[in-house]
N, C-alpha and C positions, 0 to 999 in steps of 0.2 A: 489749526486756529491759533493766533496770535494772542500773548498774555492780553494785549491791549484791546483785541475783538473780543474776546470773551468776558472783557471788564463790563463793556457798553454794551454787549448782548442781556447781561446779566443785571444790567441798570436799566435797561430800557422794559426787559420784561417787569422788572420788579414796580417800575412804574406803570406799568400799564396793570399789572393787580392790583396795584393800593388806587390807581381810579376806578377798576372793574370794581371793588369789594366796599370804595368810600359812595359810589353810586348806588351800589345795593343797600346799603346803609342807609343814606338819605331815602331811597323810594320805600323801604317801610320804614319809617317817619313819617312819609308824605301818608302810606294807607295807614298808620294809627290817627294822623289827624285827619281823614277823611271818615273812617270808624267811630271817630269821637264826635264828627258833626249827626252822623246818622243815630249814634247813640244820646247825643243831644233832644235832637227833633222825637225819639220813643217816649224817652223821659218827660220831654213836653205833652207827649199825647197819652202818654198815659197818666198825667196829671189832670188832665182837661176834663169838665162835667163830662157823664156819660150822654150819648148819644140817643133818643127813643126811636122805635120800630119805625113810624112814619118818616122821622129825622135823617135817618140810615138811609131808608129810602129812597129819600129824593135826594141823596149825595150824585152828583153827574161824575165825578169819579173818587168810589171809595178808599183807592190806594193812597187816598191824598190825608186819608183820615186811621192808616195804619197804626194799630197796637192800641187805637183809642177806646174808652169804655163802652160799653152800650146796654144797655134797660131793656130788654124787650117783653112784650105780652103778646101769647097769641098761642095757638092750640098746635100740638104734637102732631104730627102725620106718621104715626107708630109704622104701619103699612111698608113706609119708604125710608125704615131704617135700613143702615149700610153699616157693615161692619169693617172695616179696612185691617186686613191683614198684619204681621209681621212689623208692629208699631209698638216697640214698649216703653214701658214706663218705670223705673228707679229701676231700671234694669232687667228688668222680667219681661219677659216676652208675652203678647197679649194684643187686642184689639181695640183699634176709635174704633167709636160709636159714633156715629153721624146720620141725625135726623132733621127731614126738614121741616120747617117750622113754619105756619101759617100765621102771618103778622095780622092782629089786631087793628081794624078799619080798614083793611083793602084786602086787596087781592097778591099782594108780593108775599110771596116764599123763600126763606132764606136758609140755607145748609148752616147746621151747628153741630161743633164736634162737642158732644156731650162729655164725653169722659171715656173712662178708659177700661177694660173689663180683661179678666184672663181668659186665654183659648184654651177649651177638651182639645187636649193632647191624644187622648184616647182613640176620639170620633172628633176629627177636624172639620165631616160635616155639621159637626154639631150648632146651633146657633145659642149661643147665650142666651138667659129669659131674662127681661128687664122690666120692670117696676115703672113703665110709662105711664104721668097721669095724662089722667083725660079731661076735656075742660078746658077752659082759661089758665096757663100758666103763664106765671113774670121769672125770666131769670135775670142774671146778671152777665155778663160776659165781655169780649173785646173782639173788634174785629182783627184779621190776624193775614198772614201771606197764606196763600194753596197751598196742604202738603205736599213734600217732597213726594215725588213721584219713583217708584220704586220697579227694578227688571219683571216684566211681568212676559209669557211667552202668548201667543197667540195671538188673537186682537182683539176687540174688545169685549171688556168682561160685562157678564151679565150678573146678576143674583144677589143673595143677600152678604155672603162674604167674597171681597174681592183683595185687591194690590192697591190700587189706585181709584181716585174718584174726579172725575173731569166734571164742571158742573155744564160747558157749555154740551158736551156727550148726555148728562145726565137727564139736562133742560129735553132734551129731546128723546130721552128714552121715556119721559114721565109726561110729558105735558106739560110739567110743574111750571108757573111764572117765578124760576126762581130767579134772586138778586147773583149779580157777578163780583159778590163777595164772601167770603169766609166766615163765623163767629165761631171764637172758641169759648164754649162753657167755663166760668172759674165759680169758684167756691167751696165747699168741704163735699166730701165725697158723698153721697143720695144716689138714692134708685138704685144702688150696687155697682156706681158707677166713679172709680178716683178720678181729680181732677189735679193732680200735681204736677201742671206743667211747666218744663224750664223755662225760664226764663228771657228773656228777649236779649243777650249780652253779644258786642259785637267782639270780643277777646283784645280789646287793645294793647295788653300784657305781650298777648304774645308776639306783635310787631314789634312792640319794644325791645324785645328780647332777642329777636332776629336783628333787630337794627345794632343793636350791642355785640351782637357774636361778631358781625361786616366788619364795626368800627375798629373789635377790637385782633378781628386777623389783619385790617389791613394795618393797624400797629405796628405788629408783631410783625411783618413782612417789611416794615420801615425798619425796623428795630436788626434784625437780620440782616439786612441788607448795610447797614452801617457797622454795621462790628466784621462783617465777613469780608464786607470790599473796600471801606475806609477805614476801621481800626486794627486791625489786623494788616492791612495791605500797607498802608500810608504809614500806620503813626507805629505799628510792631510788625516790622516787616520780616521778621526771623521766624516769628511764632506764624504767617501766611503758607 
C-alpha cells in the first residue's frame, strides 16, 4: 500500500467514526429529551388532586392517568392476599404484599401493592401474618405500571407466594371484577408493612453522560487524526 492509500484509508475511516460516535451522541440527546418529556408529564400527575375509587374507576384508559394520586375507600379482601416473591426493598430481600380491594359504592375491585414485608429464610413456605383491618378502609396511594415481571419456571403459579401477578390470569383465577390497573400504597410504614418506594426517575443524567463520552471520543479521534496525518505529516515532516 502506497504512502498516499494509506493517507485516505486513514482519513476516510477517521471520518466515518467521528460521524458513527457524533450520531450516537446526538441519539442520546434525543432520549434524554424524550426522558425529560415523560418525566415532565410524572411530575404533572403526580401533582394533580388525587383521584377517588369511583373516579378511578370509570377512567376508559387508566395509563393515561399514571403515577397520579388516588384516595380510595373500600374493604380489604385479606383471603386474596398475594405475596410476590424475590421484590426488595432498600436492598434487602423480601415480599409485595398485594391485596385486592373492594371499592366503596360498586362492585370494582382493584389490586394494591400494600407494602413490603421480609421473607422466613428458614421456612420459605412460610407466609408472613399481617395486621389486615377489617371494615371500611381509606388509604392514600398512586396508580402505578404492572410489576416487572420476573423468570419464573413452569406455568402458572397458583398460591399465596408466587414470582409474578398478571391480573387479567388473576381476574380469572378469582372471579374478582378487578380494575386493569395497578395502586401502589404510599405512606409510613403500618400493619408491618414498609412503604419506601423508589421513586419514579427516568435517569436523564445518565444519557447525558453517554452523550459526553460520543462527543467527546469523536474529539479526540479529530484531535488524533490531525496531529498524526496533518501535523506531523505536512507541517513536521521529519518527526512522521
Amino acid at each position: 500500500m502506497t504512502a498516499r492509500s494509506k493517507f485516505w484509508l486513514i482519513t476516510l475511516s477517521s471520518l466515518l467514526a467521528i460521524a458513527v460516535t457524533l450520531a450516537l451522541g446526538r441519539w442520546q440527546l434525543s432520549r434524554a429529551a424524550q426522558k425529560q418529556a415523560v418525566q415532565a408529564s410524572i411530575d404533572e400527575k403526580t401533582g394533580s388532586p388525587p383521584l377517588s375509587g369511583p373516579a378511578m374507576a370509570s377512567l376508559p384508559d387508566p395509563a393515561q392517568e399514571m403515577y397520579r394520586g388516588v384516595s380510595l375507600r373500600g374493604r380489604w379482601l385479606a383471603e386474596r392476599t398475594v405475596f410476590l416473591d424475590n421484590r426488595p426493598m432498600n436492598g434487602k430481600p423480601g415480599l409485595y404484599v398485594v391485596t385486592p380491594m373492594k371499592l366503596e359504592g360498586g362492585e370494582a375491585v382493584i389490586l394494591v401493592q400494600r407494602g413490603w414485608v421480609a421473607r422466613n429464610f428458614v421456612d420459605r413456605t412460610s407466609v408472613p401474618t399481617l395486621d389486615t383491618p377489617a371494615g371500611v378502609v381509606e388509604i392514600g396511594g398512586r396508580i402505578v405500571p404492572p410489576l416487572s415481571k420476573l423468570y419464573e419456571l413452569g406455568g402458572t403459579e397458583t398460591g399465596p407466594i408466587r414470582q409474578n401477578l398478571d391480573i387479567a390470569q388473576f381476574r380469572a383465577e378469582t372471579g374478582l371484577p378487578l380494575l386493569s390497573v395497578w395502586v401502589q400504597q404510599t405512606g409510613a410504614a403500618s400493619e408491618g408493612l414498609l412503604r419506601e418506594w423508589p421513586l419514579a426517575r427516568m435517569g436523564v443524567d445518565k444519557n447525558y453522560g453517554y452523550a459526553f463520552q460520543w462527543f467527546g471520543l469523536s474529539g479526540l479521534i479529530a484531535i488524533l487524526y490531525v496531529w498524526f496525518q496533518i501535523v506531523r505529516r505536512f507541517i513536521y515532516p521529519k518527526r512522521a
